[in-house]
N, C-alpha and C positions, 0 to 999 in steps of 0.2 A: 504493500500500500504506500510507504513512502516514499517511491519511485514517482509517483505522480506529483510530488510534493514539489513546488519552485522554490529559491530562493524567497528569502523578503528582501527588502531593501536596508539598507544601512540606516539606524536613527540618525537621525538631523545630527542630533547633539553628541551621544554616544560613540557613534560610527565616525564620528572627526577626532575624536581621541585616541580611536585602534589606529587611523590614518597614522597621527602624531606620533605612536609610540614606535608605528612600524618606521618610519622616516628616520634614516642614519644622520644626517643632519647635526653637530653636537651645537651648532648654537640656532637650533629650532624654538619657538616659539607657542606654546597652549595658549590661548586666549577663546576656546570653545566652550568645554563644561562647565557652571556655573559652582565652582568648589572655591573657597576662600584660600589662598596664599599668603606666605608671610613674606618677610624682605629676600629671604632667602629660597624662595619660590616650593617651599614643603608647606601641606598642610597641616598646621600644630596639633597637638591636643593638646587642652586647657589645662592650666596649673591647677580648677576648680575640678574637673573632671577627673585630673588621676589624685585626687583628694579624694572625690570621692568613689572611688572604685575605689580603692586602697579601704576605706570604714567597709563598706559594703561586702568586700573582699573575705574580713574578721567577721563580719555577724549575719555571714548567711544562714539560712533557716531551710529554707525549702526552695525546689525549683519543678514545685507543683502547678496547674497551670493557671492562671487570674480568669476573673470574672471576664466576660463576652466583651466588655467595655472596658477591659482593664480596672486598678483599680480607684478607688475612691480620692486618696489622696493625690492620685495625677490630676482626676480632674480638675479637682478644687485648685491646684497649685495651676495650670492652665488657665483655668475664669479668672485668678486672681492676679495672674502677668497682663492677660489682655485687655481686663476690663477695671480693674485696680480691685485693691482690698476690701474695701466699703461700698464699692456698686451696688446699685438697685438690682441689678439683674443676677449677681451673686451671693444679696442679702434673700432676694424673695425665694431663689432656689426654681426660679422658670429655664435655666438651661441643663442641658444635658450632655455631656463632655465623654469624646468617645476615644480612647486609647487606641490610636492606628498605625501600620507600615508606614511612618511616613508623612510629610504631608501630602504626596498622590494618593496614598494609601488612603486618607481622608475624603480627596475628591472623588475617588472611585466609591467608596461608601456613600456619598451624597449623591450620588449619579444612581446606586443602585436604591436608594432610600425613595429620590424623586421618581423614576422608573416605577417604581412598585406602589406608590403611593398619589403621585399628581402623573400620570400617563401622559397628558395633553400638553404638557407644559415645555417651551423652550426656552436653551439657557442659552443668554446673549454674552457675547464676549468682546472685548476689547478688539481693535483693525491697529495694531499687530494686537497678540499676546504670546504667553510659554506654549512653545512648538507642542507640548504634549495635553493641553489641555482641549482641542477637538478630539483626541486619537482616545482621553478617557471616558469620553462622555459618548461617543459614537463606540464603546467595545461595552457602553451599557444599552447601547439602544436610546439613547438620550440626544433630540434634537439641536442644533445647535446654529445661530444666524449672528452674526456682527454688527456691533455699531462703531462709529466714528474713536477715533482716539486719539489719533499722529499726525501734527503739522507738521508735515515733510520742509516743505518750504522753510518754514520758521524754525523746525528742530523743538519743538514746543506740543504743549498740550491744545488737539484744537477743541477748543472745551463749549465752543459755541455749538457745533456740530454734532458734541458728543450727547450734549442737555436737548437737543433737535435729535435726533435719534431716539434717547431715553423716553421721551415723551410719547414716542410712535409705539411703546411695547404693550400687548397687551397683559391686560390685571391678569394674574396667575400666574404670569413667565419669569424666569429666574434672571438675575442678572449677577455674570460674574464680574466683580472689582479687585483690584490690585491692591493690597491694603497700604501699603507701602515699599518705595524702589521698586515701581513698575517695571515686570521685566514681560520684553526686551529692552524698554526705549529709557529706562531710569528716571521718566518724566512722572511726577506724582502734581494730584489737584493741590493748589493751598488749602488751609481751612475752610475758609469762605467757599472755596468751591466744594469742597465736599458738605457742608453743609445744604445747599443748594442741589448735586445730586443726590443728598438723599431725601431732599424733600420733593424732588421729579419723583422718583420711585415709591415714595408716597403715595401721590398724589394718583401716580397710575396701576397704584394695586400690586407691582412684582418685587418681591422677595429678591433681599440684596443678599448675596455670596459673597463672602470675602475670604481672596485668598490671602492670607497672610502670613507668607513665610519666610518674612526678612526682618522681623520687630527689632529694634536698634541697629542696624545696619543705616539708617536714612539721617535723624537728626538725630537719636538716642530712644531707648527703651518706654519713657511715656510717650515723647515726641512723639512716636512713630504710630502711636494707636491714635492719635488725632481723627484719620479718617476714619476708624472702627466705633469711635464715641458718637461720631456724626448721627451713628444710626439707632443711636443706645437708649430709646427713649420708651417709659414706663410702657409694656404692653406691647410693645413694637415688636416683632419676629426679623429672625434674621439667621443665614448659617455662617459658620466660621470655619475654615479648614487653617491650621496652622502648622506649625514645622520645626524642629529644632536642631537639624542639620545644620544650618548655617551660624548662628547666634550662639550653638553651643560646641559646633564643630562635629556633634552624632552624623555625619554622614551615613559609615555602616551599618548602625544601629537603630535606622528606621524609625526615628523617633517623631510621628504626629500626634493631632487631635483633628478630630470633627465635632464642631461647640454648636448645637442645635437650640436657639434663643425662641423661646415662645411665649405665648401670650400669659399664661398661668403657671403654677405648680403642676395642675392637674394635666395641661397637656403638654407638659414636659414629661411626666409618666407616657403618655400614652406615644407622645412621638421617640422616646426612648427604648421602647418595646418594639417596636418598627426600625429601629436602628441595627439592637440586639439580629432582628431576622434580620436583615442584609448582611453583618457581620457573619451570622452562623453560615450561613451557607457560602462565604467566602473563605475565610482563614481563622474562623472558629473564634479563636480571642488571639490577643496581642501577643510576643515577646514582651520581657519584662525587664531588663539590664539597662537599657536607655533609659525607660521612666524611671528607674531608682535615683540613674543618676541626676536626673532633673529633677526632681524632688527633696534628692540629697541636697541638694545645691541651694533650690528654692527656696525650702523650708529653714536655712541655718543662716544667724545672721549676717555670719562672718563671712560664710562662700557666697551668699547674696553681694556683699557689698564687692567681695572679690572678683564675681562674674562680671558686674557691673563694670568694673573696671576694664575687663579683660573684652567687653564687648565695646569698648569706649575706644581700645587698642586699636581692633581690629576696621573699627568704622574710619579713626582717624585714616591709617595707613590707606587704606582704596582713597579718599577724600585728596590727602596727600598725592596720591601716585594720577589721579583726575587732575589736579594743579599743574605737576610736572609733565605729563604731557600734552598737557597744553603749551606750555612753555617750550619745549623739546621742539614742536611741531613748529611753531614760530621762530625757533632757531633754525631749523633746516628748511625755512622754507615755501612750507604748506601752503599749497592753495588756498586762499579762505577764511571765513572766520572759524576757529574751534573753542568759542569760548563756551559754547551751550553743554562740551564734554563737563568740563567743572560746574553747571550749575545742574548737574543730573544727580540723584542719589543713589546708592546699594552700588551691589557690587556690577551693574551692568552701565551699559552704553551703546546707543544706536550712534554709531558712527556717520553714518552717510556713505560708506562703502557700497558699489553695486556689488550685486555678484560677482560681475566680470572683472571687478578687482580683488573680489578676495580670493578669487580662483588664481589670480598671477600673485598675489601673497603669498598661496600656499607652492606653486610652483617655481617661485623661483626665489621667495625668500625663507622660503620652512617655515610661516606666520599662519596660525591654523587659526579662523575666525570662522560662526555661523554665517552660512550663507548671506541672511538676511543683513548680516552688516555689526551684528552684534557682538560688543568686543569684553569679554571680562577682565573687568578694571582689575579685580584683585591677581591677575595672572601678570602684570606688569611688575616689573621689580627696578630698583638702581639700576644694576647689573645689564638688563635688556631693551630698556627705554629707550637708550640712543640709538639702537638699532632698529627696535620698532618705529619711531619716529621718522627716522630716516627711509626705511623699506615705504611706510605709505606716503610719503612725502612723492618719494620716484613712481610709485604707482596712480600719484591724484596728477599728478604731472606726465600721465601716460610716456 
């Protein structure tokens, strides 16, 4: 039977990685995956993280398996990073917080939760958004149409377009949001606009999604919930898919949630039981070694103030390394204005690269970029800057 089987095709994102590792090249260039780097181009583990694996290490107990949702204290410690200590919506107890693979692992659970629950309904997405977010929602059977997002021209948010679009959705369709460091384009609304988009989506009855799986990577750890508070208002429903690969460095360790905000207590029960079945019949319940150690962490004053610190590190250096090439680029050259790179947040950047340049990037400088142009800041280092600079300088200069 596997004879008949074709290939698939290489992931967007993935499959430019295996390219990168196969390329003998020694001064070749990652700027694909969207994985954090340090100055010295490895990904760290947190001084907070092997703190606490090292506790966790000493006072194992069991490695029987958690509740279907994982368990209690992840959640709580989740509600309580996203939406602060004292929230309305973490006092009344109307959310319901689901221990997942991930934060895909999240969207694929709200994909199957919607599917199974609102049939009818489709979920709009951002014109760009993360390459994988039609491929998850289309492997649940879940519709999916675009609205406005990228002022190509400007390098900006076209936010007139996007509030003209919002308005055209109908009540019951989902709408996925970027919670902050929109990725690909690292263009996030201010306040004020995000205030304003969530009272479009009020006002037309669709339930807001927010992905958010960059929380202090943008201005800082409250900062960055600014547009998730937008919509945090008494009664108000809303999903939340979150992630702590980046923030805490769990890449391997699949560390999500899916935070399902509803109207009551009582139908947080009932939409939490509905969660549980999509969970069961997928991966049963979570892994439990990531949530420890985000709990570890959360829950103790000392690794809290330390993480804080350590995610403070990590946002300056990308912010940093956005300054400097900018700078770099103007040194050698550049067509252009490239000041829009530095006012972008997270670890990404819509460069303005066509295809047809990142293709002669990658063939003739060993500079691996997404297709679409998008360039991960945190894969810049000292070290490679002046040569990245340089490579797209000669290629904007055909």
């Amino acid at each position: 039977m596997f004879e008949s089987v074709s290939a698939a095709p290489p992931d967007a994102i993935l499959g430019l990685t295996d390219a990168y590792k196969a390329d003998p090249n020694p001064d070749k260039i990652n700027l694909g995956v969207g994985v954090y780097q340090d100055a010295s181009g490895k990904t760290p583990v947190l001084g907070t993280v092997r703190e606490a694996a090292s506790r966790l290490a000493k006072d194992l107990a069991s490695k029987s398996y958690l509740p279907i949702t994982g368990s209690a204290e992840y959640g709580e410690a989740v509600q309580k990073l996203m939406f602060g200590v004292e929230d309305e919506i973490v006092r009344s107890r109307r959310a319901v917080t689901a221990h997942t693979p991930g934060g895909t692992g999240a969207l694929r659970v709200t994909a199957d939760f919607l599917k199974q629950n609102f049939e009818d309904a489709t979920v709009w997405l951002s014109q760009p958004t993360w390459a994988n977010h039609p491929a998850v929602f289309a492997a649940a059977g879940v519709p999916t149409k675009i609205y406005s997002y990228f002022d190509k021209a400007a390098n900006g948010l076209a936010f007139d377009k996007m509030i003209a679009d919002l308005k055209k959705i109908p009540s019951g369709d989902v709408v996925l949001l970027h919670g902050c460091c929109h990725n690909p384009t690292g263009i996030d609304p201010t306040p004020e606009q995000w205030k304003q988009i969530a009272e479009t989506l009020r006002s037309m009855g669709a339930m807001p999604l927010i992905d958010f799986a960059y929380q202090g990577f943008g201005e800082g750890i409250q900062e960055d919930a600014a547009g998730l508070q937008a919509f945090c208002r008494p009664g108000e429903e809303l999903i939340v898919c979150s992630s702590f690969s980046k923030n805490f460095g769990l890449y391997r360790e699949r560390v999500g949630a899916a935070t399902f905000v509803t109207a009551d207590q009582d139908s947080a029960l009932r939409v939490g039981s509905q969660v549980k079945r999509a969970i069961r019949s997928n991966y049963s319940n979570p892994p439990s070694h990531g949530a420890e150690l985000v709990v570890t962490i959360l829950t103790d004053h000392k690794l809290r103030q330390q993480w804080d610190g350590e995610v403070a590190e990590m946002r300056d250096r990308i912010n940093g390394m956005r300054k400097l090439l900018v700078e770099k680029l103007a040194e050698h050259g550049a067509p252009g204005d490239h000041s829009f790179i530095q006012q972008q947040r997270g670890m990404f950047s819509f460069s303005g690269l066509t295809p047809e340049q990142v293709e002669r990037l990658k063939h003739d400088y060993a500079i691996y970029i997404v297709g679409s142009g998008r360039i991960n800041v945190a894969g810049i280092t000292p070290q490679n800057v002046d040569r990245l600079a340089h490579s797209i300088t000669d290629v904007l200069k055909g």
